[in-house]
ROLOLUM-822084 format. One record per residue (C-alpha): residue number from 1; x, z, y. Coordinates in nm, 2 decimals, decimal comma. Layout:
% ROLOLUM-822084
<rec><seq>NUM</seq><x>X</x><z>Z</z><y>Y</y></rec>
...
***
This chain:
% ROLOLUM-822084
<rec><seq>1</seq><x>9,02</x><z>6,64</z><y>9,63</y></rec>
<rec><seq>2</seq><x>9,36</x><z>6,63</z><y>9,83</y></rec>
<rec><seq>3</seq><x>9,20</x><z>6,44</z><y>10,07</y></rec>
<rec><seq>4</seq><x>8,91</x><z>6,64</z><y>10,17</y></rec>
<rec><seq>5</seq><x>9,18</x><z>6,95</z><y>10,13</y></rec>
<rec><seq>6</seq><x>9,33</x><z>6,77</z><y>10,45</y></rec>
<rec><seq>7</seq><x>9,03</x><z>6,65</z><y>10,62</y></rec>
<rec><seq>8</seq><x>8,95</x><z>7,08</z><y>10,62</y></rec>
<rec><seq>9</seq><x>9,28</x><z>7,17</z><y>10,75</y></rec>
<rec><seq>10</seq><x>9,24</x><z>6,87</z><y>11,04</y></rec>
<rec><seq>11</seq><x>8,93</x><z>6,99</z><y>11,09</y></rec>
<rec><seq>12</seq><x>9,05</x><z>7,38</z><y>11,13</y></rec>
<rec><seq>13</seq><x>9,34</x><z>7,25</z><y>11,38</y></rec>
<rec><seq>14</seq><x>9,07</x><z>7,06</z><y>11,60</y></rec>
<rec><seq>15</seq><x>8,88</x><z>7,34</z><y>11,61</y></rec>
<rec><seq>16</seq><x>9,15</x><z>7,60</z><y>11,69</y></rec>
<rec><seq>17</seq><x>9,33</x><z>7,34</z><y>11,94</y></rec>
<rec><seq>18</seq><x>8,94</x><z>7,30</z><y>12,11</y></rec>
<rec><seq>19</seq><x>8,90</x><z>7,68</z><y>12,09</y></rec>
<rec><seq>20</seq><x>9,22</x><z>7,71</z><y>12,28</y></rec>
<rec><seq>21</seq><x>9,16</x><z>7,49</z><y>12,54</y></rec>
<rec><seq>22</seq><x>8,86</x><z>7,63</z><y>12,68</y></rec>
<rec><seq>23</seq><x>8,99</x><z>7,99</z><y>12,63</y></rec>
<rec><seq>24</seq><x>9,25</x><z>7,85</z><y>12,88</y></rec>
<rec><seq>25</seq><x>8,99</x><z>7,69</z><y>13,11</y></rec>
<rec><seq>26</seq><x>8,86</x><z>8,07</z><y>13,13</y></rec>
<rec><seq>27</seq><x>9,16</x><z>8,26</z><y>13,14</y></rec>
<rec><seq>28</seq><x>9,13</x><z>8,43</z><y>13,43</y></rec>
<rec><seq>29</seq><x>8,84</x><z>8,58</z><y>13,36</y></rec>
<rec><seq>30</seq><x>8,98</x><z>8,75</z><y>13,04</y></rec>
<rec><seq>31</seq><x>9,12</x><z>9,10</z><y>13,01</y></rec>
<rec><seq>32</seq><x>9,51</x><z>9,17</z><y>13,19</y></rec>
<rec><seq>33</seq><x>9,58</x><z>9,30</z><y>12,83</y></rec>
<rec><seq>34</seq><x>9,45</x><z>8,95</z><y>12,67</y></rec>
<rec><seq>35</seq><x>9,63</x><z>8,76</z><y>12,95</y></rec>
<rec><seq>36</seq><x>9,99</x><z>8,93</z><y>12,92</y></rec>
<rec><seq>37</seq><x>9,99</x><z>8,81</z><y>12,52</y></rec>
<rec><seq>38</seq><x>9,89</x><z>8,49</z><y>12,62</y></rec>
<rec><seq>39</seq><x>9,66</x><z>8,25</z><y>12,40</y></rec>
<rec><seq>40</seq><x>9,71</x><z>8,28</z><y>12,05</y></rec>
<rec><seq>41</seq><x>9,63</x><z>8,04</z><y>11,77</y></rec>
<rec><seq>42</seq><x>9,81</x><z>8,20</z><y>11,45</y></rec>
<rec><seq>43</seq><x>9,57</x><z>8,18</z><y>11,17</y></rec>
<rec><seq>44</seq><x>9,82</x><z>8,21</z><y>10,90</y></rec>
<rec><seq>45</seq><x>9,89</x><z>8,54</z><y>10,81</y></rec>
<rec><seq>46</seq><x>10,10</x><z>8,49</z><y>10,54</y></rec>
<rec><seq>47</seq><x>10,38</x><z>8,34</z><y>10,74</y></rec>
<rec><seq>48</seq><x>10,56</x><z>8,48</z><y>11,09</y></rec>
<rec><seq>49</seq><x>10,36</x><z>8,40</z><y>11,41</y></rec>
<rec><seq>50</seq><x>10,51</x><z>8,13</z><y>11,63</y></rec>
<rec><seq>51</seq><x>10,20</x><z>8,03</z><y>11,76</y></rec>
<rec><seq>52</seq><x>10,13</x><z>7,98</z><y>12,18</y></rec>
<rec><seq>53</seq><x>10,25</x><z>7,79</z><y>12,44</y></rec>
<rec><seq>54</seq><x>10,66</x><z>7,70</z><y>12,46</y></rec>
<rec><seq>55</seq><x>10,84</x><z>7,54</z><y>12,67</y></rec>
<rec><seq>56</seq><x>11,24</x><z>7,41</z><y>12,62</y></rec>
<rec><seq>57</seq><x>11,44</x><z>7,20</z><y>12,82</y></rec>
<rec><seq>58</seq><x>11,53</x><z>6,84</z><y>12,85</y></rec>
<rec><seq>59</seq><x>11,85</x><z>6,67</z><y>12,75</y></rec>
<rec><seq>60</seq><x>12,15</x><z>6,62</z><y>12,95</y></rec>
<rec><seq>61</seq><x>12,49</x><z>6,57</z><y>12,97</y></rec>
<rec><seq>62</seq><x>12,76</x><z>6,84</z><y>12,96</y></rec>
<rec><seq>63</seq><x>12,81</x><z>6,91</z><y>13,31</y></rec>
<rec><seq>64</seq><x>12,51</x><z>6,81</z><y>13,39</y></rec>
<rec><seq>65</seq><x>12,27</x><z>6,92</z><y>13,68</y></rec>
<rec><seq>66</seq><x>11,87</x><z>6,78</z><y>13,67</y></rec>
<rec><seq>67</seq><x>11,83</x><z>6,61</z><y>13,96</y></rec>
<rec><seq>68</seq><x>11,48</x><z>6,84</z><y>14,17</y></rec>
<rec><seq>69</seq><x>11,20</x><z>6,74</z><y>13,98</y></rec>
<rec><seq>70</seq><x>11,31</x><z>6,57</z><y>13,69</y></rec>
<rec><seq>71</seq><x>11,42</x><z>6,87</z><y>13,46</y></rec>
<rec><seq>72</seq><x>11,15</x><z>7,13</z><y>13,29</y></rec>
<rec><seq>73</seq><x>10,92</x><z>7,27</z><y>13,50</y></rec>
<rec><seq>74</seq><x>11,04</x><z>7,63</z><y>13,53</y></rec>
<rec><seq>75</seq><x>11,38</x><z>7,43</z><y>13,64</y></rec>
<rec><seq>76</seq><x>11,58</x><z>7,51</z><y>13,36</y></rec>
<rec><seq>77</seq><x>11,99</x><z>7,33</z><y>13,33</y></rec>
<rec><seq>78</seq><x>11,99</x><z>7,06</z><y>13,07</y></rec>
<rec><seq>79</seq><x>12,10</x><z>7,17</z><y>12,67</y></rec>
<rec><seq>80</seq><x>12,29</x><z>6,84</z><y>12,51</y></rec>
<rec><seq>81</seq><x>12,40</x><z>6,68</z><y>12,22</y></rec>
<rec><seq>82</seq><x>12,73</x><z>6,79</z><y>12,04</y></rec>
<rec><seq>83</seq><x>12,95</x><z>6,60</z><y>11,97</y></rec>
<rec><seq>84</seq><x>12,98</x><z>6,46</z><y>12,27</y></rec>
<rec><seq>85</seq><x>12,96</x><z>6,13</z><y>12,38</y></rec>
<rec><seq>86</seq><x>12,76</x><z>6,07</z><y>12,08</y></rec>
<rec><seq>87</seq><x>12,97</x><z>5,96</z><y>11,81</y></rec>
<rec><seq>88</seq><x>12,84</x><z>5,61</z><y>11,73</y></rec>
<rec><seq>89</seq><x>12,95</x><z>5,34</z><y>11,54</y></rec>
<rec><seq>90</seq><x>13,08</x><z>5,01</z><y>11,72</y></rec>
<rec><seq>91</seq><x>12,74</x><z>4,87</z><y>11,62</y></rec>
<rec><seq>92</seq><x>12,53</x><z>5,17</z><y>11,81</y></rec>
<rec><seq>93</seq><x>12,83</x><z>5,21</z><y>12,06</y></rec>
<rec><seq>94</seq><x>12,75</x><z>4,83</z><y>12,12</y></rec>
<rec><seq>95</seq><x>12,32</x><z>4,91</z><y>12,15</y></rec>
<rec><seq>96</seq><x>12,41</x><z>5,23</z><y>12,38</y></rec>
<rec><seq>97</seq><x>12,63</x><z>5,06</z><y>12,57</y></rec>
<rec><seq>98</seq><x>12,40</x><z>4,78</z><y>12,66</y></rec>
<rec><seq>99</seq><x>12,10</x><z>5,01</z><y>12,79</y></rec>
<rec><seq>100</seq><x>12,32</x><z>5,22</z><y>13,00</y></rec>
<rec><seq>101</seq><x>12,44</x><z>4,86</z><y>13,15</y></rec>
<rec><seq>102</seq><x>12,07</x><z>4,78</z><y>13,17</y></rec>
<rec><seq>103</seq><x>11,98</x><z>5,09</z><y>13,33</y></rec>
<rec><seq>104</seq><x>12,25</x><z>5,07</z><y>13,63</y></rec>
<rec><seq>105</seq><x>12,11</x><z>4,72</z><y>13,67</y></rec>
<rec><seq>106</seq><x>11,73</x><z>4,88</z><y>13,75</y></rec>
<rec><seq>107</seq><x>11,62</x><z>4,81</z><y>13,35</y></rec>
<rec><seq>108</seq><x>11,50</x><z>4,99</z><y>13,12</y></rec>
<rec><seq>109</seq><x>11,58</x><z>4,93</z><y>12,76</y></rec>
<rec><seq>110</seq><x>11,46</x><z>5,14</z><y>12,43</y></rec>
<rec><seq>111</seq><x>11,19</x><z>5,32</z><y>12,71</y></rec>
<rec><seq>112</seq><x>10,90</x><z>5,32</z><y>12,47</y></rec>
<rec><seq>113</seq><x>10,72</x><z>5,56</z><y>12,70</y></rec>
<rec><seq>114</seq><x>10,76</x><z>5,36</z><y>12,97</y></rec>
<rec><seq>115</seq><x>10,54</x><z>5,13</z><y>12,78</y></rec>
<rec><seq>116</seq><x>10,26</x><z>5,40</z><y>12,70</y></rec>
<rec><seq>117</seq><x>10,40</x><z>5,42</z><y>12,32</y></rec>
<rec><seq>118</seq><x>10,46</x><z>5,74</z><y>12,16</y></rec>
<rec><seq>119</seq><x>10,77</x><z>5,96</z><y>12,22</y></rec>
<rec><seq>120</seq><x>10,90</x><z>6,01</z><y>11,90</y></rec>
<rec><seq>121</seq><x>11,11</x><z>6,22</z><y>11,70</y></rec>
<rec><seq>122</seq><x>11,33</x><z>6,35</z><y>11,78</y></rec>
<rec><seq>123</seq><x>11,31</x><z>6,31</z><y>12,17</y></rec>
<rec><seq>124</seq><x>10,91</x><z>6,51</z><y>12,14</y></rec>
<rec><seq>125</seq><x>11,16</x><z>6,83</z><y>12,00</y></rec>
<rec><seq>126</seq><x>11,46</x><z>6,82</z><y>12,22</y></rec>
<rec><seq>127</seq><x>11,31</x><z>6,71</z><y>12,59</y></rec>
<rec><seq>128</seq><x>11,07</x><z>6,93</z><y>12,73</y></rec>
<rec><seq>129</seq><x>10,93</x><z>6,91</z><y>13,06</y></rec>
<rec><seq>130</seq><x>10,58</x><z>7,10</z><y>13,01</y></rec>
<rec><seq>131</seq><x>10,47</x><z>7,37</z><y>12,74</y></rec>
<rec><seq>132</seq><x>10,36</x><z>7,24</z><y>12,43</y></rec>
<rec><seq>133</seq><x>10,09</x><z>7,45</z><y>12,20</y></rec>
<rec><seq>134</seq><x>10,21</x><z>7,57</z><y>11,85</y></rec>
<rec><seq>135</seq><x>9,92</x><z>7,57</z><y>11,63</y></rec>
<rec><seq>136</seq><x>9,93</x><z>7,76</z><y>11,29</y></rec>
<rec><seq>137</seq><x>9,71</x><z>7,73</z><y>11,01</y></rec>
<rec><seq>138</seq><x>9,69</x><z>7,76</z><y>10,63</y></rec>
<rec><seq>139</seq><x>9,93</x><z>7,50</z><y>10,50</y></rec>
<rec><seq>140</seq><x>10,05</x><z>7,34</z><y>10,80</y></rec>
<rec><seq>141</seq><x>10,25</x><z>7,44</z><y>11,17</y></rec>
<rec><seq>142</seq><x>10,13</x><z>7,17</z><y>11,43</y></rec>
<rec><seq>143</seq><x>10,31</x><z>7,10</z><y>11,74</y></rec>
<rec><seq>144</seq><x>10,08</x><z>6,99</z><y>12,03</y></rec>
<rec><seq>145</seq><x>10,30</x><z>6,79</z><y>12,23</y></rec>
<rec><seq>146</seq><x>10,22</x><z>6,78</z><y>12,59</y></rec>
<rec><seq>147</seq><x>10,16</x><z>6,41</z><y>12,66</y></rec>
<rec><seq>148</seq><x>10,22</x><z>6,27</z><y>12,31</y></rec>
<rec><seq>149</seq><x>10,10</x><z>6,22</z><y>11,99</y></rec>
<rec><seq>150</seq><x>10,11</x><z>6,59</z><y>11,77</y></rec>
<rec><seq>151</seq><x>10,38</x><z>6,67</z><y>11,48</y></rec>
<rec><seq>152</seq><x>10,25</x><z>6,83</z><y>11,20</y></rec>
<rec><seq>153</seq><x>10,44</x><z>7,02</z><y>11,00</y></rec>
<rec><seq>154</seq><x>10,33</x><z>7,04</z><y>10,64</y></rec>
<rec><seq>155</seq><x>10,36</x><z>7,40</z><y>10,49</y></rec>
<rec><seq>156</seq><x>10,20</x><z>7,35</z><y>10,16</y></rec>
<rec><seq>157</seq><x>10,50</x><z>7,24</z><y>9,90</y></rec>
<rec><seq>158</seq><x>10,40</x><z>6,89</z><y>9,95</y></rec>
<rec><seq>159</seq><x>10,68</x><z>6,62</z><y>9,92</y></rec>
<rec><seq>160</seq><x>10,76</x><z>6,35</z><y>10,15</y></rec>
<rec><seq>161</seq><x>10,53</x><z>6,05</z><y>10,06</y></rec>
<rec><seq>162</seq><x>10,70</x><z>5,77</z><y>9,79</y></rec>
<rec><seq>163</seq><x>10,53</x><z>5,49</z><y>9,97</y></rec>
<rec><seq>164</seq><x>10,63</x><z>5,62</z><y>10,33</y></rec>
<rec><seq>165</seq><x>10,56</x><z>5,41</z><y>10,63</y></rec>
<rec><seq>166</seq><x>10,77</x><z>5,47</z><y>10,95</y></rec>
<rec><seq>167</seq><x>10,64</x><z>5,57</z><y>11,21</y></rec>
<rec><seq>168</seq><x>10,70</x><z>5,72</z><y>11,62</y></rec>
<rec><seq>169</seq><x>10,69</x><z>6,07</z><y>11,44</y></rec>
<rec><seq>170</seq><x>10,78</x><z>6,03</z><y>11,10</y></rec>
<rec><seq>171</seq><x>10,65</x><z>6,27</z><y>10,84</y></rec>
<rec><seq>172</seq><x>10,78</x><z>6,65</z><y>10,84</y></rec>
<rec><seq>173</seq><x>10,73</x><z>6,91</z><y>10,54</y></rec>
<rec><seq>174</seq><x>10,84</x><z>7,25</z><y>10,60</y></rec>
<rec><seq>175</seq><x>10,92</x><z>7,61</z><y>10,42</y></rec>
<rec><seq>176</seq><x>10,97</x><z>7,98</z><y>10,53</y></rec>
<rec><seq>177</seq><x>11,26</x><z>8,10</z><y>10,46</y></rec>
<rec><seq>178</seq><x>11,23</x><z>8,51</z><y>10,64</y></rec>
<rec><seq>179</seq><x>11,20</x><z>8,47</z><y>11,02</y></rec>
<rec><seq>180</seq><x>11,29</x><z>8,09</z><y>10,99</y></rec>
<rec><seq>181</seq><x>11,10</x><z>7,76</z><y>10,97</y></rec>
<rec><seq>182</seq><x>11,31</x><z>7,48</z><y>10,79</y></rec>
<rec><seq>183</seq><x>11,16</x><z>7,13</z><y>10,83</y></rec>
<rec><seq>184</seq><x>11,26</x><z>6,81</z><y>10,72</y></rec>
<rec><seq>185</seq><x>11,21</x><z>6,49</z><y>10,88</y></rec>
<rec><seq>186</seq><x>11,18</x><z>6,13</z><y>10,74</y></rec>
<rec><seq>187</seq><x>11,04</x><z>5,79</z><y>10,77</y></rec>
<rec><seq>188</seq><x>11,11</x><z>5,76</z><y>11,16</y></rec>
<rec><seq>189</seq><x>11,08</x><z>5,43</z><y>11,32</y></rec>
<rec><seq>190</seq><x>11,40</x><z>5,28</z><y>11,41</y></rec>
<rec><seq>191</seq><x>11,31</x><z>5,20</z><y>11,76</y></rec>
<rec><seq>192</seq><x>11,29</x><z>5,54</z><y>11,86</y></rec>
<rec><seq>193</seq><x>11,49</x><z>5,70</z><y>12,14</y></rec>
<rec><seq>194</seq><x>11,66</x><z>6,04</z><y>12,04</y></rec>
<rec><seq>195</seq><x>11,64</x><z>6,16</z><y>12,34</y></rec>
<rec><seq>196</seq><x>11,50</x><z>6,11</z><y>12,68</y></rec>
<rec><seq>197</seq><x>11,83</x><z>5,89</z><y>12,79</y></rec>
<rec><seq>198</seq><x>11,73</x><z>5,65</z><y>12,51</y></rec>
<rec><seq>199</seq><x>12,01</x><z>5,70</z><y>12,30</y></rec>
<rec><seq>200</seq><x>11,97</x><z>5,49</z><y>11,96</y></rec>
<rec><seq>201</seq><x>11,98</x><z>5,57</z><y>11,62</y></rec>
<rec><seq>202</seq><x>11,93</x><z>5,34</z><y>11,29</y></rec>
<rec><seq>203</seq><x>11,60</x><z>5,35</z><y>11,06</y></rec>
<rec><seq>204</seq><x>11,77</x><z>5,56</z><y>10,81</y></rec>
<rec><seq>205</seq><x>11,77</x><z>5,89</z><y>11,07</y></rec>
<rec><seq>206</seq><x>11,72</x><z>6,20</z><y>10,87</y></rec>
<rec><seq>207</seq><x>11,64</x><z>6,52</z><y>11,12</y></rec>
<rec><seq>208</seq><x>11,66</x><z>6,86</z><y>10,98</y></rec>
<rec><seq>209</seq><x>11,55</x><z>7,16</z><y>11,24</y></rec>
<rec><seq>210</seq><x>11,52</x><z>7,49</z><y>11,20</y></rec>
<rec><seq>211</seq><x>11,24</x><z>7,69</z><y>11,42</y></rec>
<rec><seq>212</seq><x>11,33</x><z>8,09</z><y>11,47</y></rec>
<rec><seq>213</seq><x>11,16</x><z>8,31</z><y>11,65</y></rec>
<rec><seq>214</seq><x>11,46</x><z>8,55</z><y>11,81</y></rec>
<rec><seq>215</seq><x>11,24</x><z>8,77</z><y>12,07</y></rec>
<rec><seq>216</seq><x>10,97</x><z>8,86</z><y>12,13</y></rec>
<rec><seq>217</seq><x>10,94</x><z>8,54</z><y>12,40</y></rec>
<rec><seq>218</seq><x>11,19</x><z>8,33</z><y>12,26</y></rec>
<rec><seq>219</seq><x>11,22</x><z>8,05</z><y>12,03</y></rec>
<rec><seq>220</seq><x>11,54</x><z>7,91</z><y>11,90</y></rec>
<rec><seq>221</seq><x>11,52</x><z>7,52</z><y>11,77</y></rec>
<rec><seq>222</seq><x>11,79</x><z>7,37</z><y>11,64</y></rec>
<rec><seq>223</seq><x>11,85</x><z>6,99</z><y>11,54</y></rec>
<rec><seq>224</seq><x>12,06</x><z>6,83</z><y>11,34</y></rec>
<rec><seq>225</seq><x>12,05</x><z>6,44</z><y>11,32</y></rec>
<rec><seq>226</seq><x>12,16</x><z>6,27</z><y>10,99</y></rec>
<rec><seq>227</seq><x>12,22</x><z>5,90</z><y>11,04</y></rec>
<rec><seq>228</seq><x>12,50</x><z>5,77</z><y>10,86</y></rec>
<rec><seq>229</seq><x>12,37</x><z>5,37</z><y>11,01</y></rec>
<rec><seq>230</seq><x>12,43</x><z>5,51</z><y>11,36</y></rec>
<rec><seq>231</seq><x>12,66</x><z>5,81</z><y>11,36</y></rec>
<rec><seq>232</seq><x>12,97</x><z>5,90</z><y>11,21</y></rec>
<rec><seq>233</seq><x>12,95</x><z>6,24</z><y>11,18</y></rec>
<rec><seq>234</seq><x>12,59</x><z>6,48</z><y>11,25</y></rec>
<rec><seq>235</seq><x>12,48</x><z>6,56</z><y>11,58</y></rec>
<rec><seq>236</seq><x>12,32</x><z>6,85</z><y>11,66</y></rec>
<rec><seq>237</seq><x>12,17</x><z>7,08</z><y>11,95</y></rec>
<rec><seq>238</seq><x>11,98</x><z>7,40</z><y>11,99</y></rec>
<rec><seq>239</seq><x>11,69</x><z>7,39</z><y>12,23</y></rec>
<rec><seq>240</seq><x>11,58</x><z>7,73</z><y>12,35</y></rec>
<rec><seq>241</seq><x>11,19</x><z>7,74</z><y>12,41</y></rec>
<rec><seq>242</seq><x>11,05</x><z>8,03</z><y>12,62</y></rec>
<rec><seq>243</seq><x>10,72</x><z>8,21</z><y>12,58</y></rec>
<rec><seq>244</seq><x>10,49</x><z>8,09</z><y>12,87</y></rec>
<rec><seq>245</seq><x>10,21</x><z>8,36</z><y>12,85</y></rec>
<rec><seq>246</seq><x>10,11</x><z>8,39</z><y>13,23</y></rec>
<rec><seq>247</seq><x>9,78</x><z>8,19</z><y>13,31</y></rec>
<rec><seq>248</seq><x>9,93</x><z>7,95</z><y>13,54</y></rec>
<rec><seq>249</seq><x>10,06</x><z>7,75</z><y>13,24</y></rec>
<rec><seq>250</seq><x>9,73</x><z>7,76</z><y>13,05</y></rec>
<rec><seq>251</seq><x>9,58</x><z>7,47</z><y>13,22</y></rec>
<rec><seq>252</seq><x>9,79</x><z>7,15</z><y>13,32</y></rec>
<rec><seq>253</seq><x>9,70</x><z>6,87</z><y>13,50</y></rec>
<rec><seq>254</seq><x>9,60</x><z>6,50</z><y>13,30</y></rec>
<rec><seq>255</seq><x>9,85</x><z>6,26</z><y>13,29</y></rec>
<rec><seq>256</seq><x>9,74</x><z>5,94</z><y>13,20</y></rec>
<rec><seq>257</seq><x>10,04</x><z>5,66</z><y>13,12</y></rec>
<rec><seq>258</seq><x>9,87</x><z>5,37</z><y>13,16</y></rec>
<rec><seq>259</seq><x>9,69</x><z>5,49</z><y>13,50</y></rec>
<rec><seq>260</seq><x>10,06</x><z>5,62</z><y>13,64</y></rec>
<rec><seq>261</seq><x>10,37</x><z>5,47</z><y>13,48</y></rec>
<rec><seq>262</seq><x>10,55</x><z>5,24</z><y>13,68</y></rec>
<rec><seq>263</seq><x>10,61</x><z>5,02</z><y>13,45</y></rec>
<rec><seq>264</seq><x>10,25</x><z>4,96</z><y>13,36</y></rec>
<rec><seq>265</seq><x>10,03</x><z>5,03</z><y>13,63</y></rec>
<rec><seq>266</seq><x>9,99</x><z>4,85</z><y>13,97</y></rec>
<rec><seq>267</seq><x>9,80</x><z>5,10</z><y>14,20</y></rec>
<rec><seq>268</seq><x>9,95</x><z>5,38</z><y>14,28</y></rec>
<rec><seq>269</seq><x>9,92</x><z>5,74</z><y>14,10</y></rec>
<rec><seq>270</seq><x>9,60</x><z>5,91</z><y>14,12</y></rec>
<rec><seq>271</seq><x>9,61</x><z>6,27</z><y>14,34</y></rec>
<rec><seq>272</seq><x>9,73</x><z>6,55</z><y>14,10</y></rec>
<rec><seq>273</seq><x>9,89</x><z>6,34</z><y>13,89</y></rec>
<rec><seq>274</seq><x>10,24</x><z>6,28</z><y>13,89</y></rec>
<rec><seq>275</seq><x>10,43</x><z>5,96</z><y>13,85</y></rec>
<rec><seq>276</seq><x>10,64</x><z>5,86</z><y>13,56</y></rec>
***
């Protein structure tokens, strides 16, 4: 019965997330009023609506300035990691050490994107460079990750699985606590990035984020990263996601990995595409 329970629910998010992408392949022929509040896909009333499109910004550096065209697109600075440098231990000072070598030398190490894998978590929460979708339904908050696999976000009291296999996302149960989503975050594979700087962490990271929507357009999430293999103390950020209601960010271009990142493809990037 459980599983058919979840089959429904996929079923319901397909369905909404198909809904919303043709409402956004129409959007300009939809009412000013409709177009203002942007597209919509809250279906559960019994919790606050974070639903629509959001879009944070990507990690830096304190200090920091992105470098033109490689920040968000609405050219927001860079949030970053506290405490910083990132308090590793001499074995994950060692690991970080060695891909920052490998990157001044023209290589890429820990880049699973660069091979067409999955982002991860929690690198999908804390660098943004286009809007993601927040779908809500019964049971469930799903993030639509622009470019990446989704994270969903069970709502329904269910635990974290006993028999848990890792994996680029892990497995995320949440609760509503007021205007706050609290989720918890397990069973990550350990060779995920944390960020997009491919910063290490140890198959024991634990991520706790809270989700609150402050304003009417604005969206506070905050990260806290557990890992007592890799850290010596938390680490922590707040990524601030705006509202992006106008129709402009409704429809995005394709962006295929395997036809356009350097490190996999041969011919050069396809015309409204951009290169990774």
């Amino acid at each position: 019965m459980g599983y058919k329970l979840d089959l429904n629910r996929l079923s319901l998010l397909t369905a909404a997330a198909f809904a919303g992408c043709c409402a956004a392949a129409i959007a300009d022929d939809r009412p000013s009023s409709e177009l203002a509040r942007g597209i919509s896909l809250y279906g559960d009333p019994s919790a606050p609506d974070i639903s629509g499109l959001w879009l944070g910004t990507a990690m830096g550096a304190p200090g920091q300035r992105f470098q033109p065209g490689r920040g968000p697109a609405d050219d927001r600075p860079p949030t970053f990691w506290a405490p910083w440098p990132l308090p590793y231990t001499s074995e994950f000072q060692k690991i970080s050490d060695e891909r920052v070598a490998a990157a001044r030398a023209g290589r890429q190490l820990g880049d699973l994107s660069a091979r067409c894998l999955p982002f991860g978590m929690p690198r999908a929460f804390v660098t943004k460079h286009y809007p993601d979708e927040i779908v809500q339904t019964p049971g469930a908050v799903t993030v639509l990750v622009w470019g990446t696999f989704p994270i969903m976000i069970w709502t329904d009291g269910r635990p974290h699985p006993k028999d848990l296999v890792p994996s680029y996302n892990g497995h995320s149960i949440g609760y509503w606590a007021g205007d706050t989503l609290f989720v918890d975050t397990v069973g990550i594979r350990g060779d995920t990035p944390i960020d997009e700087a491919r910063d290490p962490h140890s198959p024991s990271l634990h991520v706790k984020t809270t989700m609150q929507r402050v304003a009417k357009d604005t969206l506070h999430v905050h990260v806290t990263l557990y890992d007592e293999g890799a850290f010596t103390v938390p680490v922590v950020t707040t990524n601030i996601w705006q509202r992006k209601a106008n129709a402009t960010w409704q429809v995005l271009d394709d962006a295929s990995c395997f036809e356009n990142s350097s490190g996999v493809s041969e011919v050069p990037a396809a015309p409204g595409f951009f290169k990774f």
